[in-house]
N, C-alpha and C positions, 0 to 999 in steps of 0.2 A: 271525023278523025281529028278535025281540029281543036275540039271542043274538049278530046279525052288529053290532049299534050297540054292545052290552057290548065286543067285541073292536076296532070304530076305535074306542071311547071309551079302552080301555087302550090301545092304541097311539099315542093321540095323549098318552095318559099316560105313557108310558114314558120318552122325552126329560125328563120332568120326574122322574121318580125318577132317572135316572142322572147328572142334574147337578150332586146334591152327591156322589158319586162323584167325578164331573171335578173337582169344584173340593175337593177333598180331596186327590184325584191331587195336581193343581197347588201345592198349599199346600205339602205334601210337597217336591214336585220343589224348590221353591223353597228350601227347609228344609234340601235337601240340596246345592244348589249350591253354595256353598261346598266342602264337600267333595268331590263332583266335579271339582271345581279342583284340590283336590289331590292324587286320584289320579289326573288324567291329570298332573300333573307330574312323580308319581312313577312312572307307567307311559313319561314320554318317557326320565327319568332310568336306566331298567330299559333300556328299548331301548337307550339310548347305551352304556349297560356292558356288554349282550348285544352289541353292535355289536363296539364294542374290544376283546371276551375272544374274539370268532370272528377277527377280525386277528390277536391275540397265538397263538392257535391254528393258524392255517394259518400264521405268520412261524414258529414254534414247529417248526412238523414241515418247512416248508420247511429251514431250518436242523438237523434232524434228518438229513432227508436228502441234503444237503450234508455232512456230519461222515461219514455211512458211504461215500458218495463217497470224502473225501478220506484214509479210512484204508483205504478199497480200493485207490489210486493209489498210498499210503506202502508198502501190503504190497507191490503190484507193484513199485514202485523198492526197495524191499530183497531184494526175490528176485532181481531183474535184477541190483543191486550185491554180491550173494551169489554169483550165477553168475560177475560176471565176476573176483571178489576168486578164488572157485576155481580160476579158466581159469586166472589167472596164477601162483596158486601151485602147480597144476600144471605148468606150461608151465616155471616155475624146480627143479620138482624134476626135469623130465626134460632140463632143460639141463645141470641136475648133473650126472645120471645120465650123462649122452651128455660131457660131461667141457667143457664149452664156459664155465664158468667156474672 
């Protein structure tokens, strides 16, 4: 019988040992407020940069692949103006040849 009053007697004691604990916690938490403050300022400031450098990244390759685009389009219109520059200076060497100039 005595053994079970020894265990509520520590248990009603326990709240009381863990309460300079909390208020050690809290003293602390308080101690660090301040700084807290200033790393989530500098974690919003980190996300705003991480923000802007994934824009500048996807504008970056967007514009990448617009430039291979448009010097796919430039080889195509040189090969087409290559063909037809050939057609014609064929077409004037066998006008030569056939005697029509």
């Amino acid at each position: 019988m005595r053994l079970v009053r020894t265990q509520q007697y520590s248990c009603h004691r326990l709240p009381d040992k863990t309460q300079v604990f909390h208020e050690q916690i809290e003293a602390k938490q308080k101690e660090l407020q301040p700084w807290t403050a200033k790393i989530n300022i500098k974690q919003a400031a980190i996300d705003v940069a991480t923000s802007g450098l994934d824009a500048l990244a996807k504008k970056a390759t967007g514009l990448k692949d617009a430039v291979t685009q448009a010097e796919g389009q430039l080889t195509q219109l040189q090969e087409e103006q290559e063909g037809k520059v050939c057609f014609r200076i064929r077409r004037i060497q066998k006008d030569d040849i056939d005697g029509k100039f």
